[in-house]
Biotite code that builds the C-alpha atoms (Angstrom):
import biotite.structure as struc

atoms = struc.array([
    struc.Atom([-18.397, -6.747, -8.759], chain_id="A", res_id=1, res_name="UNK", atom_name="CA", element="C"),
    struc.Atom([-17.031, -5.446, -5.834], chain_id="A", res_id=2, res_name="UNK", atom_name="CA", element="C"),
    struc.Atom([-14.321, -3.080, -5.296], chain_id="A", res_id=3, res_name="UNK", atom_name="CA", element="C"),
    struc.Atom([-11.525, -4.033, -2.796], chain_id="A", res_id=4, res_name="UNK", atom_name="CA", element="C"),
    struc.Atom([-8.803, -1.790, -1.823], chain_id="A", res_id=5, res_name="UNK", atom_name="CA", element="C"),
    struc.Atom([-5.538, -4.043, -0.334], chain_id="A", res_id=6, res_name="UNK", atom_name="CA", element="C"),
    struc.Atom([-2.657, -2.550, 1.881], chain_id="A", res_id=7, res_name="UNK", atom_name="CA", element="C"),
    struc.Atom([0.194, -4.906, 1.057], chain_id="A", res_id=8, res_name="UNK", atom_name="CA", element="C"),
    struc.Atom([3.688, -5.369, 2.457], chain_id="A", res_id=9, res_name="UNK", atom_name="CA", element="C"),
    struc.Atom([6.562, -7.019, 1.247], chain_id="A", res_id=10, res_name="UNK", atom_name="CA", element="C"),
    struc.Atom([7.997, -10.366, 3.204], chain_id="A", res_id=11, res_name="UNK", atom_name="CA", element="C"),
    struc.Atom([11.797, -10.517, 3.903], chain_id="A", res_id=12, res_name="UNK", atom_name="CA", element="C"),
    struc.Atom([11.829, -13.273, 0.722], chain_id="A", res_id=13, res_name="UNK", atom_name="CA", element="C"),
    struc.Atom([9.993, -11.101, -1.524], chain_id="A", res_id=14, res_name="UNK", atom_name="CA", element="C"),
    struc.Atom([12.027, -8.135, -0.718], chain_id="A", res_id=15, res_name="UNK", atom_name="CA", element="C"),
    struc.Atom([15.102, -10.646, -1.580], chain_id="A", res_id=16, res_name="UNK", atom_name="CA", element="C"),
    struc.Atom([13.528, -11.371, -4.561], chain_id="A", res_id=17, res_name="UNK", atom_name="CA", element="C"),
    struc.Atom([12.187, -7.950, -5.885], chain_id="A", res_id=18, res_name="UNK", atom_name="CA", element="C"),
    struc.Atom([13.918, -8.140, -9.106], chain_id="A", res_id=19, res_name="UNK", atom_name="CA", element="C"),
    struc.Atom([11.536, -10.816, -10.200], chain_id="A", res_id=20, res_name="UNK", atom_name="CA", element="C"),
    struc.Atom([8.389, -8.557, -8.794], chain_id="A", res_id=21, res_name="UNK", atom_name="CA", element="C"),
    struc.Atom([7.040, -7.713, -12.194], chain_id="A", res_id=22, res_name="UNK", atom_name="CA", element="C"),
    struc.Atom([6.897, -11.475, -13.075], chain_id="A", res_id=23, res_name="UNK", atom_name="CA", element="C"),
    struc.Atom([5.353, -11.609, -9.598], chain_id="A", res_id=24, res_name="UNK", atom_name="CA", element="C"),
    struc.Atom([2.668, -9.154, -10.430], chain_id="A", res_id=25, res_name="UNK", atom_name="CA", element="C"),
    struc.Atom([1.666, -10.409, -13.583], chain_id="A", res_id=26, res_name="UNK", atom_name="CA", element="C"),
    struc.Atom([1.295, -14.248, -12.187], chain_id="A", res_id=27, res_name="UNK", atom_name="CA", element="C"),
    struc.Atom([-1.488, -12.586, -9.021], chain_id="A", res_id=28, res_name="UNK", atom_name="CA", element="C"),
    struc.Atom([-3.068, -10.826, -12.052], chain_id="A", res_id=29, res_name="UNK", atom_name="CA", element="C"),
    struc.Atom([-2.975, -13.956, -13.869], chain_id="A", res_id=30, res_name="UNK", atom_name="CA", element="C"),
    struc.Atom([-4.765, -15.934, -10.245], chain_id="A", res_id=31, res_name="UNK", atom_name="CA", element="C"),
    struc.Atom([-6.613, -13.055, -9.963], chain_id="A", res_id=32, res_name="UNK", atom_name="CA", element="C"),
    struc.Atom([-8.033, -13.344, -13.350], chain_id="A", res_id=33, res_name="UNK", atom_name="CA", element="C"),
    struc.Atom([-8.251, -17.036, -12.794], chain_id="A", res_id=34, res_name="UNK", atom_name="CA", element="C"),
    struc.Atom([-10.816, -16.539, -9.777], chain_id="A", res_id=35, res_name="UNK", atom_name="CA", element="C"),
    struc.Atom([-13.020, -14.718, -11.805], chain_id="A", res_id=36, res_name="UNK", atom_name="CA", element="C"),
    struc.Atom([-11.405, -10.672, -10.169], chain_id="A", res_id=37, res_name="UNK", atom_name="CA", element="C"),
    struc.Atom([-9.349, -8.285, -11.733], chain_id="A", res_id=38, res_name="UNK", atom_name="CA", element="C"),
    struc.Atom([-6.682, -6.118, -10.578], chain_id="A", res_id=39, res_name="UNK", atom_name="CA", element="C"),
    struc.Atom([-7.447, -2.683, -11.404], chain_id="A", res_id=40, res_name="UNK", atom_name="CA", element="C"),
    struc.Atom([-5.108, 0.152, -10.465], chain_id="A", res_id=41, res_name="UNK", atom_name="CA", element="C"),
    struc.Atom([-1.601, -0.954, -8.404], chain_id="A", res_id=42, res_name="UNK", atom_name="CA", element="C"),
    struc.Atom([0.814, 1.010, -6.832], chain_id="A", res_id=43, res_name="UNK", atom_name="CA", element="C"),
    struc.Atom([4.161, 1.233, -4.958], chain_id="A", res_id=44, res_name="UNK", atom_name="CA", element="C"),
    struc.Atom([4.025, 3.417, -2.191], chain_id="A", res_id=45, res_name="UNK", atom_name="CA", element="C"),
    struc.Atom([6.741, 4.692, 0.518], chain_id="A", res_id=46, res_name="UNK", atom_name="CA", element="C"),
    struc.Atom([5.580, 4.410, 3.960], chain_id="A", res_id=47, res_name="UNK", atom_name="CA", element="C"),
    struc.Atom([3.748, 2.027, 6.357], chain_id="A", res_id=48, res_name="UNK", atom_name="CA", element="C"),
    struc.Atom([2.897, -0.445, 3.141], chain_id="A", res_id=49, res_name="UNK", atom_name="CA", element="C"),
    struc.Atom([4.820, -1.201, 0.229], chain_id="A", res_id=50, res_name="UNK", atom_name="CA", element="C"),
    struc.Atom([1.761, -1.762, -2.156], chain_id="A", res_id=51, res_name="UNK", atom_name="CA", element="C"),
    struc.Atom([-1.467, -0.861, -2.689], chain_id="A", res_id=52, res_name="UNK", atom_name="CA", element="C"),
    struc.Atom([-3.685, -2.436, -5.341], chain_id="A", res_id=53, res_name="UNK", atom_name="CA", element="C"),
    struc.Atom([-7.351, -1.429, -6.122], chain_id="A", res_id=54, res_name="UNK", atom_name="CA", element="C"),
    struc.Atom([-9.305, -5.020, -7.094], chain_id="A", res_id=55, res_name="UNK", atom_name="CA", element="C"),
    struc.Atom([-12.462, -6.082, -8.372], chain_id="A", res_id=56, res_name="UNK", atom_name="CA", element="C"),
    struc.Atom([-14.020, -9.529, -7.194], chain_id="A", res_id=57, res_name="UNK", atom_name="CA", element="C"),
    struc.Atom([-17.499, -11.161, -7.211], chain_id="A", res_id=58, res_name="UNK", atom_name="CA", element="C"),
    struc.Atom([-17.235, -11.646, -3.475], chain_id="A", res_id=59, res_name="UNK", atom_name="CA", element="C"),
    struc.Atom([-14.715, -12.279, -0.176], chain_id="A", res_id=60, res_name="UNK", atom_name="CA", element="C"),
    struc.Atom([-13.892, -15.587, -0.496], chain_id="A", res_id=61, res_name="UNK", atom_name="CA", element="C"),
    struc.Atom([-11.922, -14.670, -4.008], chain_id="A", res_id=62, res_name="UNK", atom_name="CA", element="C"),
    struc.Atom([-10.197, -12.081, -2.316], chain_id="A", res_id=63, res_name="UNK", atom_name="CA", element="C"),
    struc.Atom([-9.764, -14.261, 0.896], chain_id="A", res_id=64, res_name="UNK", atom_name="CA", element="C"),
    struc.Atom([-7.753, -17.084, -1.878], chain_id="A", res_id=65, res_name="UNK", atom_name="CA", element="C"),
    struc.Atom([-5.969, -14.263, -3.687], chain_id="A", res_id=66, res_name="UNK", atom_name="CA", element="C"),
    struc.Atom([-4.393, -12.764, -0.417], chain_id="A", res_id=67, res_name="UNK", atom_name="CA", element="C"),
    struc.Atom([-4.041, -16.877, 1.344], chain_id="A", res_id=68, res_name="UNK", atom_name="CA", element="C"),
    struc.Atom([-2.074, -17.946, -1.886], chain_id="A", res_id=69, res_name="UNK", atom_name="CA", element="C"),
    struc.Atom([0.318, -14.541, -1.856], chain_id="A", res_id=70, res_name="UNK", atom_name="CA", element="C"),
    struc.Atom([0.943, -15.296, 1.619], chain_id="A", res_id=71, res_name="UNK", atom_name="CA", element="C"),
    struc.Atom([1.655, -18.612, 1.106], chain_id="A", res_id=72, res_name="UNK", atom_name="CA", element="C"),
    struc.Atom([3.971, -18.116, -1.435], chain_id="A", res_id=73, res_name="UNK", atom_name="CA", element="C"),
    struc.Atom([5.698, -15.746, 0.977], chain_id="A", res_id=74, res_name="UNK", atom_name="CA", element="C"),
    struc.Atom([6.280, -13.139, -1.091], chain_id="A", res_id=75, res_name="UNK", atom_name="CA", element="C"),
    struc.Atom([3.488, -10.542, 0.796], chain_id="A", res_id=76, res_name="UNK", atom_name="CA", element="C"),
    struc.Atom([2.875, -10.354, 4.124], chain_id="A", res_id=77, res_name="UNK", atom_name="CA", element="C"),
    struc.Atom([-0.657, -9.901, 5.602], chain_id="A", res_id=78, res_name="UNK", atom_name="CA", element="C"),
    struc.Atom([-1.297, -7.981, 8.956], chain_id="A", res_id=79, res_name="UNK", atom_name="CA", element="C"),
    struc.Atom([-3.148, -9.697, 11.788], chain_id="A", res_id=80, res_name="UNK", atom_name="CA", element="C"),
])
């Protein structure tokens, strides 16, 4: 497996919303887990990102679906 390190940030809803963010983490652990990855090590951070998290996937495209379905739940926002 391969290592991924992701720089996360939170959206205006999921900032609205960040008393539910431990429900939040455990469901991407859950799709994580689901797509065959784990999440290894996360963190809250002060600073330019709100998160980091330290992954393991078999390849991109699992990372590429984890990060697409977070967005698209707007809860984390991805930089262009």
């Amino acid at each position: 497996m391969t290592t991924y390190i992701l720089m996360i940030n939170w959206t205006d809803q999921g900032i609205r919303n960040v008393k539910e963010s431990a429900k939040r983490l455990d469901a991407a652990k859950a799709l994580m887990g689901s797509l065959g990855g784990s999440f290894e090590r996360f963190y809250l951070t002060m600073g330019e990102y709100d998160m980091v998290a330290i992954c393991e996937a078999p390849d991109d495209r699992v990372i590429a679906r984890l990060r697409y379905r977070l967005a698209w739940e707007a809860m984390c926002a991805r930089k262009p």
